[in-house]
C-alpha positions in Angstrom: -180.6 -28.6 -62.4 -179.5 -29.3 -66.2 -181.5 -31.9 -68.0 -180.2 -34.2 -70.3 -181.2 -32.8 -73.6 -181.8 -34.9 -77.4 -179.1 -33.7 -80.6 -180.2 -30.4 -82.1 -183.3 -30.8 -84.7 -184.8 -33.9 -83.0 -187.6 -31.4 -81.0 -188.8 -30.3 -84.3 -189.8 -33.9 -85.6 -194.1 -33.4 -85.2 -195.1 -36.7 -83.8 -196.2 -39.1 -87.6 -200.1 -39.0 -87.8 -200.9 -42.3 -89.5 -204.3 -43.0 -91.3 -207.1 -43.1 -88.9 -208.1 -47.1 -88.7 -212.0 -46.4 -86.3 -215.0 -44.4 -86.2 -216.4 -44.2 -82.4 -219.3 -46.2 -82.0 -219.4 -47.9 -85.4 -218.5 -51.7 -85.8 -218.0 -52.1 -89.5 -216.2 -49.8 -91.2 -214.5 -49.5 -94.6 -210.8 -48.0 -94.0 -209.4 -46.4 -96.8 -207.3 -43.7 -95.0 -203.2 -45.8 -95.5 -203.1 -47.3 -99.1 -203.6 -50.4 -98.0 -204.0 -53.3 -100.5 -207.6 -54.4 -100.2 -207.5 -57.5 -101.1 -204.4 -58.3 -98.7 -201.5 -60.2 -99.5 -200.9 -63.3 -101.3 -202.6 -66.4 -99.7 -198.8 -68.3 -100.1 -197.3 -65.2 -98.3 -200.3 -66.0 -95.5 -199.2 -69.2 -95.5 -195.8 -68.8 -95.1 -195.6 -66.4 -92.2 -197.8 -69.4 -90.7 -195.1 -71.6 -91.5 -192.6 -69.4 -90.1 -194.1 -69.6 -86.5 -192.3 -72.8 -85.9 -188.9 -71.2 -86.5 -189.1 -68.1 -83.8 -186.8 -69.0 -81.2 -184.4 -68.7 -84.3 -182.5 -65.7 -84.8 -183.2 -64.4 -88.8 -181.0 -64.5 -91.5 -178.3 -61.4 -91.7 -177.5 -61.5 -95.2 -181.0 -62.3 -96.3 -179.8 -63.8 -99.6 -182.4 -65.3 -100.3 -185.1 -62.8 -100.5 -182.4 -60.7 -102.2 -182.5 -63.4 -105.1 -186.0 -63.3 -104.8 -186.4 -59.9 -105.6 -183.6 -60.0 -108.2 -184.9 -62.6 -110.7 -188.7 -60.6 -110.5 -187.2 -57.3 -111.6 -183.5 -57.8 -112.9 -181.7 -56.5 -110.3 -178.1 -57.1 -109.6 -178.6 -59.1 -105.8 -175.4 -57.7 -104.6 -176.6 -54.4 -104.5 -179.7 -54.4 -102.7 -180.4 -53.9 -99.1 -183.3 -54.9 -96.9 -184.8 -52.9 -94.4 -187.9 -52.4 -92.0 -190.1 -50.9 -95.2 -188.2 -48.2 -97.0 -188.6 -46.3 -93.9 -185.6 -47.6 -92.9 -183.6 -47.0 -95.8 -184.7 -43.3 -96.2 -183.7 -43.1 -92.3 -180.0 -44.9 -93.3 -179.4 -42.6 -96.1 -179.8 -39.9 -93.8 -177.3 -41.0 -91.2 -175.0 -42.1 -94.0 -175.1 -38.9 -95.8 -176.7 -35.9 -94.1 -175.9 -34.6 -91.0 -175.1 -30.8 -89.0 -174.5 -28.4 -91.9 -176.2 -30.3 -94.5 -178.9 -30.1 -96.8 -181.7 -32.7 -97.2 -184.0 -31.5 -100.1 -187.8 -32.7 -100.8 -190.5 -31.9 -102.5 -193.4 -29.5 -101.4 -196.2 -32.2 -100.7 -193.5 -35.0 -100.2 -193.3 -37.6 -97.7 -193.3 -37.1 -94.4 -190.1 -39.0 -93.3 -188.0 -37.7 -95.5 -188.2 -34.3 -93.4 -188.3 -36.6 -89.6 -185.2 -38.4 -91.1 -183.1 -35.1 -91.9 -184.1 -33.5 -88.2 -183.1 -36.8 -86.7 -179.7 -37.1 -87.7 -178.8 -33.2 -87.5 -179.5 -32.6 -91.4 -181.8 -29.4 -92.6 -185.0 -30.0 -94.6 -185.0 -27.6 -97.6 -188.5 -27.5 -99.2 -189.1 -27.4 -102.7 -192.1 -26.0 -104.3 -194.1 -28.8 -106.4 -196.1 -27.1 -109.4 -199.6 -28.0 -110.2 -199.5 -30.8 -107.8 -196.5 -32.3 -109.4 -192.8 -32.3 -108.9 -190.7 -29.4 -110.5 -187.2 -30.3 -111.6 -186.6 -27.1 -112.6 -187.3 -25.6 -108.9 -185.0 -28.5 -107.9 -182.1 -27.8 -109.6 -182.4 -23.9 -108.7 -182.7 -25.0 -104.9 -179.2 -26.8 -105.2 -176.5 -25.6 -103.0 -173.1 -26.8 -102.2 -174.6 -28.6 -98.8 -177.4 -30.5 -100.6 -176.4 -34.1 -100.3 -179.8 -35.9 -100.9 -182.6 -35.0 -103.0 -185.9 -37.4 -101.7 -188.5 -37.8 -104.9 -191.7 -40.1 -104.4 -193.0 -41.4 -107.3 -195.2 -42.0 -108.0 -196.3 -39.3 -105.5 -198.1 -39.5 -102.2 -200.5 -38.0 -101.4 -200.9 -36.1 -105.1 -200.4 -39.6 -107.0 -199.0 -37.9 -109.9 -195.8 -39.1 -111.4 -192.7 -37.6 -113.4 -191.6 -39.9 -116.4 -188.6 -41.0 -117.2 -187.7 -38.2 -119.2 -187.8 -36.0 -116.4 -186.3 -37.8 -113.6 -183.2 -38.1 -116.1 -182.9 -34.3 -116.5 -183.3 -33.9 -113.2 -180.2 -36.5 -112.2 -177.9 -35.2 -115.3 -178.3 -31.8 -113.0 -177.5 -33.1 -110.0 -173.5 -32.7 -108.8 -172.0 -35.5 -107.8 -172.0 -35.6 -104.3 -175.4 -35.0 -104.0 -177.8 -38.5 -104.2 -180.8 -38.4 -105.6 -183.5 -41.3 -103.9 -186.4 -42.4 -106.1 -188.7 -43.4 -103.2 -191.1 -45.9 -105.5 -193.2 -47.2 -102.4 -196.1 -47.1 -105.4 -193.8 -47.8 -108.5 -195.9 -51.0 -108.8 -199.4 -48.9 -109.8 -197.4 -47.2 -112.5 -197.3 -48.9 -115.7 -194.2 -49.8 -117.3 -191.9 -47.9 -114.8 -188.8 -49.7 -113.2 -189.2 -47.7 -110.2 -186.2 -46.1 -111.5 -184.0 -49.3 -111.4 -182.4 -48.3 -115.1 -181.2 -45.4 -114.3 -179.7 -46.4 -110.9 -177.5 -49.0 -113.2 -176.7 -45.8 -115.1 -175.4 -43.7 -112.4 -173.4 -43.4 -109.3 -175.4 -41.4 -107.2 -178.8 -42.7 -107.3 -180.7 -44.8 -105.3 -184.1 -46.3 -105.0 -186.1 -47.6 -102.6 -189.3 -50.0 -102.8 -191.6 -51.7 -100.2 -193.6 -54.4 -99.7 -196.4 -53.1 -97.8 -198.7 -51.3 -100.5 -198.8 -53.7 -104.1 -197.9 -56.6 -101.9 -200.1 -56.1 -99.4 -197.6 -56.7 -96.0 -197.7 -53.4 -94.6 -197.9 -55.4 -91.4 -194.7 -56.8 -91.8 -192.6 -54.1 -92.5 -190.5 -55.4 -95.3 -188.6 -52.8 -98.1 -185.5 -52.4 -99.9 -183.4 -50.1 -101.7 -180.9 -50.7 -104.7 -178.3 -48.5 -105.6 -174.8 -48.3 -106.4 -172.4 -51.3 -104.4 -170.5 -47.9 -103.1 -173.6 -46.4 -101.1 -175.0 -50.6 -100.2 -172.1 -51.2 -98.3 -172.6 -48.3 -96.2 -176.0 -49.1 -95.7 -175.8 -52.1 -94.9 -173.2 -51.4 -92.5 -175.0 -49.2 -90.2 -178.5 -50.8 -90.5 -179.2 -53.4 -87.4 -178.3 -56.7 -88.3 -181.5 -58.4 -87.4 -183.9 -55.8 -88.4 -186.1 -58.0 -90.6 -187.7 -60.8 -88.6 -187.8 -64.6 -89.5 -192.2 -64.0 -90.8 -191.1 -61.2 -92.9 -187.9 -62.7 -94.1 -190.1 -65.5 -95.3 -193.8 -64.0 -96.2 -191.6 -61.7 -98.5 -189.8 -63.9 -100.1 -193.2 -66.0 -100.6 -195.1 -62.5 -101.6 -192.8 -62.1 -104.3 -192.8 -65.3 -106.0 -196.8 -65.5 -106.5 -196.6 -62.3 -109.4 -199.6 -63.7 -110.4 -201.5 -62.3 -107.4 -199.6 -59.1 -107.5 -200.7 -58.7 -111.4 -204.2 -59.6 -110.4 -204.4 -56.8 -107.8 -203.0 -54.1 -109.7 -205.8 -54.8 -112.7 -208.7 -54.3 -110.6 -206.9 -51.3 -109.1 -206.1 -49.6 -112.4 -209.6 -50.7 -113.4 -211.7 -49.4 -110.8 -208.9 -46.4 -110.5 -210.3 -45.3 -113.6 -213.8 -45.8 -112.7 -213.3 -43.6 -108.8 -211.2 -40.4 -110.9 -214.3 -40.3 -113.3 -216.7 -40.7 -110.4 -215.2 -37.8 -108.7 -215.3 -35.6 -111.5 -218.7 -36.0 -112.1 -219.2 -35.0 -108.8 -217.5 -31.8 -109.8 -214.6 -32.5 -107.6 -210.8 -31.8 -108.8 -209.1 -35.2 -109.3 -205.5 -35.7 -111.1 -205.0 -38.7 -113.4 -203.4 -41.0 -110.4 -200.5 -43.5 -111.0 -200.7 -45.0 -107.4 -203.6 -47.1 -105.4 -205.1 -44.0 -104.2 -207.1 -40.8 -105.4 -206.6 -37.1 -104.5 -210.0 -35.3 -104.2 -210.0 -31.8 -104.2 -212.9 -29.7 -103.0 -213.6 -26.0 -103.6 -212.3 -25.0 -99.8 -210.8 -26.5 -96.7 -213.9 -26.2 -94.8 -216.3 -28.5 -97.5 -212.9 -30.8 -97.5 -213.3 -31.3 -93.8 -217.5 -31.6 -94.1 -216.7 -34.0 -96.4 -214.7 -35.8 -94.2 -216.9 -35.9 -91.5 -219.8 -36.8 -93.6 -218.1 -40.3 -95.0 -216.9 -40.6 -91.0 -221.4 -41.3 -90.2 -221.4 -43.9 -93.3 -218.1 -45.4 -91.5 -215.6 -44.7 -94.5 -212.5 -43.6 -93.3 -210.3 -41.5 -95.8 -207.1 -39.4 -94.8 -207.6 -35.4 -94.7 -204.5 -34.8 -95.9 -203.5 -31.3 -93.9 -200.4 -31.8 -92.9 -199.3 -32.5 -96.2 -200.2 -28.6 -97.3 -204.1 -30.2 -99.1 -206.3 -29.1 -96.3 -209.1 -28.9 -99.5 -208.9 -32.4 -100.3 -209.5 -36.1 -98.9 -206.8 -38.9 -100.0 -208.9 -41.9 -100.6 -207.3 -45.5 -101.5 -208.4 -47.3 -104.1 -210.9 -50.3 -102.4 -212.8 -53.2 -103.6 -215.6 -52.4 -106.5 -218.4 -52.4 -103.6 -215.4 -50.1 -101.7 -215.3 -47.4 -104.7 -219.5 -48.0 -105.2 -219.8 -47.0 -101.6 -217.8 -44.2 -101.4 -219.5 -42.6 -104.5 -222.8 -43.1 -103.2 -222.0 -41.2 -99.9 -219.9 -38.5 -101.6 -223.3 -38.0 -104.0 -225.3 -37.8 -100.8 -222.8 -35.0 -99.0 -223.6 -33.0 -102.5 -226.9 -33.3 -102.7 -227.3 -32.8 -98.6 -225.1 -29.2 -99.2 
């Protein structure tokens, strides 16, 4: 008998592996496997989530002007043209169904983020992968990877899980190159950790086919309540906010959001100690003679000299109950992502990397 069957490409999506979060019989342990601000969000965002509870058996705001205005006056954004969604999970996944689809191209980079491959399956598109060089993004492999079906080129930056970063000089070669039917989406979940980059907000004003996306849950530290956005041009908004649910942010988020953005202080405050001790975990790893790029995100990539030491490694931090993310699936099966933590975090993790050395 025939069995109902899902749309072509759905079968292929591998289920998403997220950073482990326990270590089997161990009761304290330091999680640095999801890029997880470790100081957590703003005490006013805490408090108005809290506040929030009264209002539940209200249905959420479907505009949601007001975090839209929020977000506006912090980074000059035009509040017209910027839609909210569940992170930027869901605007990635929009842009797909807006754009992509059976017979087209959905093009990312060779270590890029996962969901911008699940998102093309899901709606029909095909992936294309692009080779990254050095650990970084290629424009020029890019461009020569156009074809007629590419209608949406996904770039993280900064990067995950390599946390290198292409400047702006780059990223506007690489959109004067692009045709125009084909969007290019500056994914800048960690746009925050790099310094003195808009997250690619200038050149979105400059162009008609580019978009970017940003999220709450890694500088802002509300990964819990899955709040992101993108900005692009009003054209592509009004799609987006056509298709996406109308009550797909939730009265807490809608609110700790808004809240999260308007105590920059706190934000500021947490991005000094994590460029600070940033600085201090890259130098720390190289004395260790481990391969570490400069990083423009909250986390670190350490590369050891094979997959096997990488996965050692792994295990060893595992028995001093440090979780870090073995970043295999994302082609690194030599290397451990590990987010930048507290100052006794970083201290800690040093120590036991030191101790795998010496115990080799």
């Amino acid at each position: 008998m025939a069995q109902i069957s899902p749309q072509p490409g759905i079968m292929d999506i591998a289920l998403y592996q997220a950073g482990e979060s326990r270590i089997e019989g161990q009761a304290e342990v330091l999680k640095l496997s999801a890029n997880e601000n470790p100081f957590g969000c703003s005490p006013k965002a805490s408090a108005a989530v809290a506040a929030s509870i009264s209002e539940l058996h209200r249905y959420p705001n479907v505009d949601h002007r007001s975090l839209r205005a929020a977000i506006a006056e912090i980074h000059g954004l035009d509040p017209a043209r910027i839609v909210l969604g569940v992170g930027s999970d869901e605007t990635i996944d929009k842009l797909c169904q807006a754009y992509a689809g059976p017979g087209l191209e959905v093009m990312h980079t060779q270590h890029g983020f996962a969901m911008y491959r699940i998102s093309a399956l899901s709606h029909g598109a095909t992936p294309v992968e692009v080779p990254e060089k050095d650990r970084r993004v290629d424009v020029d492999a890019i461009l020569a990877h156009l074809t007629p079906l590419t209608r949406l080129v996904f770039i993280a930056n900064p990067a995950n899980p390599t946390a290198t970063f292409l400047d702006i000089a780059e990223l506007t070669r690489l959109a004067d190159g692009l045709p125009p039917e084909c969007l290019l989406v500056l994914d800048g979940a960690y746009a925050e950790f790099a310094p003195g980059y808009d997250g690619g907000a200038a050149l979105v004003d400059s162009r008609d086919n580019i978009v970017m996306t940003r999220t709450f849950s890694k500088a802002y530290g509300l990964g819990g309540l899955r709040v992101g956005y993108g900005y692009g041009p009003a054209h592509v908004t009004e799609v987006l906010n056509r298709i996406r649910a109308p009550f797909n942010l939730s009265v807490p988020a809608l609110q700790g959001a808004e809240a999260a953005m308007a105590d920059q202080e706190w934000v500021q405050t947490c991005l000094e100690v994590n460029a600070q001790e940033r600085q201090r975990l890259t130098g720390g790893l190289i004395q260790l003679g481990l391969g570490c790029d400069d990083s423009f995100a909250n986390f670190v990539l350490a590369r050891f000299a094979d997959a096997d030491t990488a996965s050692a490694a792994d295990a060893f931090l595992k028995s001093r109950g440090i979780i870090v993310r073995h970043p295999k699936s994302y082609g690194f099966p030599d290397a451990l992502r590990i987010t930048v933590g507290r100052p006794e975090d970083n201290t800690r993790v040093l120590q036991a990397l030191a101790d795998f050395q010496g115990a080799a």
